[in-house]
N, C-alpha and C positions, 0 to 999 in steps of 0.2 A: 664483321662490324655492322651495327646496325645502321639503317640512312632513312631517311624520309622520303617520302616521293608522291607524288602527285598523280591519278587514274581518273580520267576524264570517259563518260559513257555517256552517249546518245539516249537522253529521254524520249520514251515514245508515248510514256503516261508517269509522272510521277505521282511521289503520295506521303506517306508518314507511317511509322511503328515506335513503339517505346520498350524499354528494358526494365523489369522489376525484380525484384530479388524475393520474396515472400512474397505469395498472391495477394497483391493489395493496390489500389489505386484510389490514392486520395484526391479528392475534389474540394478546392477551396473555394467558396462563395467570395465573389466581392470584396477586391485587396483594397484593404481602408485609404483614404484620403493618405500624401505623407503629411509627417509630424516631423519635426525636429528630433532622431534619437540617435545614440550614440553607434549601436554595432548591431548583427546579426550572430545570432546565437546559434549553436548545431538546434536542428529541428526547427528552423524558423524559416519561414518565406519572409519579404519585407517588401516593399514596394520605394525604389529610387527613384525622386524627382533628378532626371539628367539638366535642367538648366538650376537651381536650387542649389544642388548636392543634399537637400534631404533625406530620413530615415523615415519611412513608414511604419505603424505600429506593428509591430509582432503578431504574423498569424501561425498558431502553432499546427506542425504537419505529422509530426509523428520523429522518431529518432534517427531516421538513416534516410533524408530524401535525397535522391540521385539521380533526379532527372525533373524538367520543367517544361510546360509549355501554355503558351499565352493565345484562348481563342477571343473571337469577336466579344465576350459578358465574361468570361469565366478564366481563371488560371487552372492549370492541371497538373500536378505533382505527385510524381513516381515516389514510393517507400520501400526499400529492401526491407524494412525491420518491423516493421508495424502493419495494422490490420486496418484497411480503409474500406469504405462502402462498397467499391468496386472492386472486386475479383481479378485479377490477371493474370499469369504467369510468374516462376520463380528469376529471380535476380533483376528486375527493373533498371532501368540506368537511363533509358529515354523515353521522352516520349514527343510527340508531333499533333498539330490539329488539323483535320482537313476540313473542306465541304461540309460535311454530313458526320461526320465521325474523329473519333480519337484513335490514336494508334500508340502502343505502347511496344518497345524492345525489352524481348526477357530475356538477358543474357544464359541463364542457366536451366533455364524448362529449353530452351532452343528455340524459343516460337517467337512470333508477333500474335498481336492480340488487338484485334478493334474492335473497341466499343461503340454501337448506334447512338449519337449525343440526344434521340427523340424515346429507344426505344428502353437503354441501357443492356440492351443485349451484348454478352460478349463472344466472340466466335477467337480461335486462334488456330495457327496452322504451325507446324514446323518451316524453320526456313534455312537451316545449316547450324554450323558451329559456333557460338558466341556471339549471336546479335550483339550487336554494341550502339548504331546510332542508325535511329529512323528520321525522314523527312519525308513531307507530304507535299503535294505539289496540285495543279488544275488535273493532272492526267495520270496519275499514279502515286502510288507509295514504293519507298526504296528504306532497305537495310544491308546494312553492310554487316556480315559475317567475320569478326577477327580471326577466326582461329581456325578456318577451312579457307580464307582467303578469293572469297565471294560475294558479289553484290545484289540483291535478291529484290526483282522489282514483281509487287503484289497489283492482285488486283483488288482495285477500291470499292468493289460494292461485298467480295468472300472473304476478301483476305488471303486468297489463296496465291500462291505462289507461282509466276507466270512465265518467267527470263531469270535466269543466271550468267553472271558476268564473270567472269573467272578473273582476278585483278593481278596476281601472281605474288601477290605480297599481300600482309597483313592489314585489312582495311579500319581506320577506327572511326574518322569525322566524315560526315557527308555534306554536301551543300548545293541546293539548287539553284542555279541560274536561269530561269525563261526553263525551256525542255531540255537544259543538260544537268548532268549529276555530275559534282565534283567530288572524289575520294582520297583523303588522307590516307596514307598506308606506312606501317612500318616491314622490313624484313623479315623474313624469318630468319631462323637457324639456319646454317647450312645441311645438306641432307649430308656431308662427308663426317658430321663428327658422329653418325651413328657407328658402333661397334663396338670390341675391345672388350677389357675385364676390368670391371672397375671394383678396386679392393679397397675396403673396409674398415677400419680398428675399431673396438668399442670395448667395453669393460666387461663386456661378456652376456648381458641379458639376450641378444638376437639368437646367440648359441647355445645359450642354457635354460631360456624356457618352453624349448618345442616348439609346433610348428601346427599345433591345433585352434583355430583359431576360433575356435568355443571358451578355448580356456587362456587362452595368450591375454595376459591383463598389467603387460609392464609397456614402458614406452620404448626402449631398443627396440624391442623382441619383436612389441607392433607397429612400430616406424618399419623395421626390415619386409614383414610378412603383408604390409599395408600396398604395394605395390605387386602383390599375389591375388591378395581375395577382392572381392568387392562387396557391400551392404545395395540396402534398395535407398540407404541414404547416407551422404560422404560428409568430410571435410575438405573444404576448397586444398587443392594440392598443386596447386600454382600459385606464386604472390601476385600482388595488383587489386586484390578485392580484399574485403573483410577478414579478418580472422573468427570473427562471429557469426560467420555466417553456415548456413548448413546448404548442402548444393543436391539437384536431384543425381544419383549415378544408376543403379540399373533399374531404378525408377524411372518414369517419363516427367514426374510431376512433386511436386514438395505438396500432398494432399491439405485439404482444409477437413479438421474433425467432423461428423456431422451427430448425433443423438445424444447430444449437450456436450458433447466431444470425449464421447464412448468409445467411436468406431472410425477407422483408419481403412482407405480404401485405396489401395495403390496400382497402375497401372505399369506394366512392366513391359522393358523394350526387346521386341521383339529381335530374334534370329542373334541373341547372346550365344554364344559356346563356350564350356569346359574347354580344359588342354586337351581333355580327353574325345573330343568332337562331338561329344555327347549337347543336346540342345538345352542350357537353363528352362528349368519350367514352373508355373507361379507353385505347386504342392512343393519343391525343390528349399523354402523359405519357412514354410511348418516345420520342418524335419530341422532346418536350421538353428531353428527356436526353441524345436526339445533338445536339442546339444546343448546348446546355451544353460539351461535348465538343469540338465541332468549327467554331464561329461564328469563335472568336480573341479573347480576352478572360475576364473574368469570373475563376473557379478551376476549371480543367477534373478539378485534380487529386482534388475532392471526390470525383468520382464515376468516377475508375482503379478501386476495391476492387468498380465495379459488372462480373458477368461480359463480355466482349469489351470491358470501358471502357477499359481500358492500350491496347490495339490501335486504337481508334479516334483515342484523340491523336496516337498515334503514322502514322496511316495516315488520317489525315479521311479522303478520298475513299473509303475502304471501310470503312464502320464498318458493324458487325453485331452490333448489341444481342438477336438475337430469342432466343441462350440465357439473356440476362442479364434483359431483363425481357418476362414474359408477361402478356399480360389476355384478359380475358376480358369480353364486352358481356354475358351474359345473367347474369354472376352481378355485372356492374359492379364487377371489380376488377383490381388493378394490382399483379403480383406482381415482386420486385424481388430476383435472386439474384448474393449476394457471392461474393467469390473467399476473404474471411474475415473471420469476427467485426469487424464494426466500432460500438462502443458510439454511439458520435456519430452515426451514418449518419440518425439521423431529426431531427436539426439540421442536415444539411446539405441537407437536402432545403429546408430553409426559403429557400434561396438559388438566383436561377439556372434551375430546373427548372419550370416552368409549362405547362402545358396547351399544345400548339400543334396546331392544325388541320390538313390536306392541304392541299397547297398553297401551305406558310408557307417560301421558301428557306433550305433547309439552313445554310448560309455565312451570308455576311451580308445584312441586312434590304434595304438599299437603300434605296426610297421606302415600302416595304411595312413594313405596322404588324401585329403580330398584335394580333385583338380580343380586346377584357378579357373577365373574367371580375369584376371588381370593382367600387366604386358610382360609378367613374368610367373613362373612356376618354379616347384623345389629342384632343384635338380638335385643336391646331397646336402643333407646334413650328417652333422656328428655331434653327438649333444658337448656342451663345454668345450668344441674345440672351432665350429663354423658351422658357415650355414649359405650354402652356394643357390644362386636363381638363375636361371636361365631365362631364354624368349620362350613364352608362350605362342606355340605357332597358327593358335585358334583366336589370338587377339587381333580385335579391330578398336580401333578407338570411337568410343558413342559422343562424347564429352571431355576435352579438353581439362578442365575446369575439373571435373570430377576424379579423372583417371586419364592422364595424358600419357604417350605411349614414349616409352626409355628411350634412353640414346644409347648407355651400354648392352653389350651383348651378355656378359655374365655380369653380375653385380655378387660378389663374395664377403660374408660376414667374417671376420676373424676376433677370437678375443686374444687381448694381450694384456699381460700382468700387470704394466704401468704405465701411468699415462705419461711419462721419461721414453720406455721404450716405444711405445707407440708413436710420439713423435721422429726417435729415432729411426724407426722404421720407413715414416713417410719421407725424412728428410735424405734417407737413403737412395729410395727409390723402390723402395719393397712394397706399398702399399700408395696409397691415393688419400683417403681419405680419413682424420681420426675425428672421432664424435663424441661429446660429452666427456671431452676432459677435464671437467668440471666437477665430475660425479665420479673419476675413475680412482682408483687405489692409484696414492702416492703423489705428493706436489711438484708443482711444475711452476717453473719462474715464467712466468707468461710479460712480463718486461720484457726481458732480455730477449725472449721468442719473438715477440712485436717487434723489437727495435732491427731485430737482424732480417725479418720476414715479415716486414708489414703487411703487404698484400696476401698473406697466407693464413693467417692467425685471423678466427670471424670470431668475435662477442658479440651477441645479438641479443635483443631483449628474449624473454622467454615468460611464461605464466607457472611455471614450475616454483613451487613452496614447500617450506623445508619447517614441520612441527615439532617439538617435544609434546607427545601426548600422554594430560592425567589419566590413570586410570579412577574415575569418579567414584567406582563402588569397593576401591580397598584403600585400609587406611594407609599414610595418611592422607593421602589426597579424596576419599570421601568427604574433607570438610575442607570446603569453599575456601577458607583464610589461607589453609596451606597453598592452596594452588595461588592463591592471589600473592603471597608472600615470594613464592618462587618469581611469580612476574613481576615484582618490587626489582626482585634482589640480581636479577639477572645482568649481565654488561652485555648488552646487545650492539656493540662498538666492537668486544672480543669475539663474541658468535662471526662476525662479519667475517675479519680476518680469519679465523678459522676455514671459515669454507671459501678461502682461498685471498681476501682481501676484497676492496670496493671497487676492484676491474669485474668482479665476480659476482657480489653479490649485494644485495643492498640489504638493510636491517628493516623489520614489519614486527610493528605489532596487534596485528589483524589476519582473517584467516585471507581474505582477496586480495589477490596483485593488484598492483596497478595496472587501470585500464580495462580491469574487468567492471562490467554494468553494475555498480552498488558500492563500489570499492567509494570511500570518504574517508581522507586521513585520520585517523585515531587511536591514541597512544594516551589513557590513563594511567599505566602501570609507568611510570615515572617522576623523577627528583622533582621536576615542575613540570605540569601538565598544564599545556598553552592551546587556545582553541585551533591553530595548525593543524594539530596532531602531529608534531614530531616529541621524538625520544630525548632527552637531554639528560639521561643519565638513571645508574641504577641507584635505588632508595633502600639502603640496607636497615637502615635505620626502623622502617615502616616494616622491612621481611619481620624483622623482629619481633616487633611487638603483635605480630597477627601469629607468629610460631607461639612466639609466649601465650598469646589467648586461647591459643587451638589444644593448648598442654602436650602434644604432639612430639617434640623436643627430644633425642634420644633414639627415635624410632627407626627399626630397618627398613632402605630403600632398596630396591634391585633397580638399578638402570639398565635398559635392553637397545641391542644396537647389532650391525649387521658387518661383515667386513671393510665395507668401503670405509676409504680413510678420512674423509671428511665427515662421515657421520662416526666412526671411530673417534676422530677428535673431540666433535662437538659432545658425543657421550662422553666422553672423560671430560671434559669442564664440567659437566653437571655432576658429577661424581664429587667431584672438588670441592663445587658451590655446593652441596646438601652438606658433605662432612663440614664447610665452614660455618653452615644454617644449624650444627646440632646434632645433623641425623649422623646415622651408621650406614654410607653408602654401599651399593657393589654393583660391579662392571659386568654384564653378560655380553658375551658379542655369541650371536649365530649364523650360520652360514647363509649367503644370500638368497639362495634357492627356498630356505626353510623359514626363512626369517619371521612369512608375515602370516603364514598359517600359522606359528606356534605362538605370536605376540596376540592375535587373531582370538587363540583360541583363549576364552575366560578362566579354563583350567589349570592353563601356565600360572596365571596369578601374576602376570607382568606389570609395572605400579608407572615406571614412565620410559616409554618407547619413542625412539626416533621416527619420525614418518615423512616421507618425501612425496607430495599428490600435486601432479600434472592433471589438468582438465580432462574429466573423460570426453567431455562434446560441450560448445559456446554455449556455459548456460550457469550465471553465479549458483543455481543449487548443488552442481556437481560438486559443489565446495564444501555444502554439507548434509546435503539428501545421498546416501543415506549414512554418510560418517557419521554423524550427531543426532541422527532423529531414529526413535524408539525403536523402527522395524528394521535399522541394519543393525543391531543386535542380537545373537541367535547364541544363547551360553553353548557353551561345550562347544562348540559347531566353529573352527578355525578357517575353514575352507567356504566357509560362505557369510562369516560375520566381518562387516567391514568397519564397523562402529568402533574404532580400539579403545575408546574414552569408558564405552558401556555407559554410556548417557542417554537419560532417556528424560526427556520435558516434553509433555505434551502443549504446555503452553509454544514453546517452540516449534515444534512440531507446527500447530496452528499458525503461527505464523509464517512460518515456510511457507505453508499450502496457502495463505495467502498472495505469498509474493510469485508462486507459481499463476496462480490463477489470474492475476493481475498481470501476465509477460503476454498474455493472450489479446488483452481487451487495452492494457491502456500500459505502456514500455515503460511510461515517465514515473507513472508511479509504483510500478515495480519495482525501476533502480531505490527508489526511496526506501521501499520496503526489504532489501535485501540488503539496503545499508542498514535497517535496524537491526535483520537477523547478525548481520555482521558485529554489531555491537553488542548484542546479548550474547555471541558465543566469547566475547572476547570479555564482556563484563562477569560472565560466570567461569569464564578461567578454563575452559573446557581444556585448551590446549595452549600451548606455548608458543608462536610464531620463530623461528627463529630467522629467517630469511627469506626473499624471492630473488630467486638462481639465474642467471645471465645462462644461455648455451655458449660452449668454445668449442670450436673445431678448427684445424689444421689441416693445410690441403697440401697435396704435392706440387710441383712448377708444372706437371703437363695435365693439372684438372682444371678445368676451364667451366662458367656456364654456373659457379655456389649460388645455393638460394635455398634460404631457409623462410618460414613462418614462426611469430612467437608461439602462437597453436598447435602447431606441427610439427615442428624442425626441421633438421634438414631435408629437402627435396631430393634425393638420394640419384634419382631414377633421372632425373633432369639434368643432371651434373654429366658430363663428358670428358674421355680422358684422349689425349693428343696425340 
């Protein structure tokens, strides 16, 4: 059970540090006089008169401030998400003023960071796990460490790190009195619940798509294998922070681009090891890259903008990264040069690109395993049947936050046929944990499971989207009216129910969930379209008269769809609605394994496909760079085209690359701009929405410790069994 408790430590110098999340430290000149106004908006400082109770005007800070501090003339405000004048450290969250200088807590670089306020130099040092709260004081600076459980007093003219307090508990709030430090702390974990074998259900992707992690590009298969490998840059794998956000892991640093933001230059933490004892080394990340590239699988296309990467898809057997990416072993880094600006490039690193040692075949793996770098390794698989992990006995933990070390001792994948039996099974006593029964072959009264197991049954928000996709260039969806008639005519009330009812899923008619950066309710394709943006019903009336214009009327459809039984279902409705619209429909179901190469490949000639797209990394283009824009289309090419629309608008296109280039320099206006692409793909009908998917998972009575991310899902490795 967790407690609160109070750590009291003898100052013999205090001081200040702050915490930022993206290198950035905003500085706000002179908070205006207050004014009479109503509230504070996200992104805004404000200034409160405390006898008054007035509203100061709105000074805008950037989208994600998370941390403040108030000197003699000036306010000072940390940004996890945005780019400020000042440079700091990743994950911000406080910050402090002293004397002479600013002190900033980077929760996720690990460091403190002081800025000279005369000379703006910044220096920063490491100072443990998870700075959370700096204070400045006459004699010192002090940070408290959450997640190593240390209180870390700097010195005030280096910054450098001088006394450790060891607190024995998790410290978060600091506070100075005259020369003593006061510390908030919560508990940890017990160390007893590490061990044990914690089992698994899923519907089978963890076991059935390998264990290469060049080419692993489904969400089980890389939720399982994500607690093996590690990138030089993560998704937070803990809650408590953003789900937006990107975190350093065998990096030291979230890099800032520099040669118009060409080149990427990453510094890498020292004395990492393989399962294998072998020592990570920065050329170990090249090698990783032509996997990526050239294995057959995965998205080769992330890393084309890397220099010689276009060439090597195009040419595996010659690929030549060595102008594209350089390192260097004595300064332990790994520099990485574009062919052009690309905002996103350090979210797609989060995918795909992992440490690979000499020796590791180019192609594909075979019986050969690359060793992890993570707090577990393979110990057996079987394809389609599991997929067991073991400890990694070369793992340390660098980062919390990035890569926090398991509590089980084996964590076991299993697939099972229905998500009936899989609950059976947990409620048995045969397994622990079941995952995405939401997505599994066969329905499940999730009432009656709730009402009997409330505490065991999680529905959790998720960012996972469920499309019907046109194929744009065969008839009859090559003309505009047809795909727009379908999005008249559709009951997106029935789609709901289908994929399991509104405990499960909610109805979109847009490609962004809610809560993703651009996401703005909107729903044209409806009986009465009201400025909300909600759906109030289908307009068959309207599918009509745009099938009647299109002369289209009669024509063969093939609808394409995979085993699972909710996209099973939802293809057979559209099967229904085309024969009710005129056409001559027909049902294709293909095995799951095969599904997306063959709908993939423009050969098939597939006219409208199911498609289910979880974010690859916190970034609204993953939604449609490069589904919808002209260079993820590659005809014939199943295995490396991920465009299934075959859509190609270069005015879109342009736009995109707007809204990318605008995530860089200015947030606010970027969400604008990705809410227009969001409306152009939905105004030209590219694809069908049919819903954004709730996760559900079912726990047994002795797993203790659930915790999912709508980004991530479940924290698998974090979970403990009793």
């Amino acid at each position: 059970m967790a407690t609160a408790s109070l750590a009291r430590a003898e100052a013999e110098s205090p001081r200040v540090m702050v915490t930022l999340f993206r290198p950035t430290l905003l500085l706000t000149p002179e908070i205006p006089a207050p004014r009479p106004m109503s509230r504070v908006l996200p992104g805004q400082v404000r200034r409160l008169d405390p006898e008054s109770g007035r509203v100061g005007e709105a000074v805008e800070v950037g989208s994600a401030p998370a941390g403040i501090a108030v000197g003699k003339d000036t306010v000072w405000v940390a940004n996890s998400l945005a780019r400020g004048p000042i440079p700091v450290g990743a994950g911000p969250q406080s910050v402090a003023v002293g004397e002479d200088a600013v002190w900033v807590a980077n929760g996720l670089s690990l460091t403190v960071s002081r800025i000279d306020v005369r000379t703006g130099v910044v220096t920063s040092h490491q100072v443990g796990d998870g700075p959370r709260t700096v204070v400045a004081g006459p004699d010192g600076v002090w940070v408290s460490n959450e997640y190593d459980a240390t209180v870390v007093r700097l010195d005030p003219r280096t910054a450098r790190p001088v006394r450790t307090i060891r607190t024995g508990a998790s410290p978060r709030g600091l506070a100075l009195a005259g020369t003593t430090v006061w510390a908030a702390a919560r508990a940890f974990a017990s160390p007893d619940h590490r061990g044990g074998t914690l089992t698994v259900l899923g519907w089978g992707g963890a076991a059935e798509y390998g264990t290469d992690p060049a080419t692993v590009y489904e969400s089980e298969a890389g939720l399982a294998i994500s607690v093996v490998y590690d990138h030089l840059v993560g998704l937070r794998q803990v809650p408590g922070g953003s789900d937006l956000t990107l975190v350093p892991d065998l990096a030291t640093e979230l890099p800032r681009p520099t040669d118009g933001g060409r080149t990427y230059t990453f510094t890498l933490r020292r004395g990492i090891r393989y399962s294998d004892g072998r020592i990570v080394r920065p050329a170990d990340f090249r090698r990783g890259v032509q996997r990526a590239l050239t294995a057959g699988g995965g998205n080769p296309m992330f890393f084309t903008g890397i220099v010689g990467g276009a060439a090597c898809l195009d040419h595996p057997g010659h690929c030549d990264l060595s102008r594209g990416i350089t390192t260097d072993d004595t300064t332990s880094t790994v520099t990485f040069r574009l062919t052009a600006p690309d905002p996103d490039f350090l979210g797609k690193l989060t995918l795909l690109v992992v440490p690979t040692p000499p020796g590791t075949p180019t192609r594909k793996l075979g019986d050969h395993r690359i060793p992890a770098t993570g707090p577990y390794r393979i110990g057996e698989y079987r394809k389609g049947e599991r997929l067991t992990l073991v400890r990694n006995p070369h793992f340390r933990q660098w980062s919390y936050a990035a890569q926090p070390a398991g509590y089980p001792d084996v964590i076991r994948w299993t697939s099972v046929a229905t998500a009936g039996e899989q609950v059976a099974e947990v409620i048995a006593g045969r397994a622990d944990l079941a995952v995405h029964l939401n997505t599994h072959p066969g329905r499940l009264d999730l009432r009656r499971l709730a009402l009997r197991y409330p505490s065991r049954l999680h529905m959790d928000p998720s960012f996972f989207m469920v499309y019907e996709v046109f194929n744009t260039r065969m008839p009859p969806f090559d003309d505009k009216r047809v795909r727009q008639a379908l999005s008249y005519a559709v009951d997106r009330k029935r789609l709901v129910t289908l994929m399991g009812g509104p405990e499960l899923a909610s109805g979109s008619c847009q490609s962004l969930p809610p809560g993703f950066p651009g996401y703005r309710p909107y729903c044209p394709y409806t009986r009465s379209p009201s400025s909300d943006g909600s759906w109030s019903g289908p307009d068959l009336a309207r599918a009509r008269k745009l099938i009647e214009a299109s002369g289209t009327a009669g024509a063969e459809v093939g609808v394409w769809t995979w085993t699972v039984e909710w996209s099973r279902r939802v293809a057979d409705y559209f099967v229904d609605l085309l024969d009710e619209l005129g056409y001559r429909a027909t049902l294709h179901v293909v095995p799951e394994d095969t599904y997306w190469t063959t709908v993939a490949d423009s050969d098939t000639g597939a006219q409208l496909m199911v498609n289910g797209w979880f974010p690859d990394y916190p970034s609204s283009a993953t939604y449609f760079t490069p589904n919808v824009t002209c260079d993820g289309f590659r005809p014939g090419d199943g295995s490396n085209s991920v465009n299934f629309p075959e859509y190609c608008s270069p005015a879109l296109d342009r736009l995109i690359a707007s809204a990318l280039a605008a995530q860089g320099r200015d947030p606010g206006e970027a969400r604008r701009l990705w809410a227009r692409v969001d409306r152009t793909v939905v105004d030209e009908a590219v694809q069908l929405p049919v819903a954004n998917v709730r996760q559900v998972a079912f726990t047994s009575a002795r797993l203790g410790n659930y915790q999912t991310t709508p980004g991530f899902g479940p924290l698998v490795s974090q979970m403990w069994v009793r």
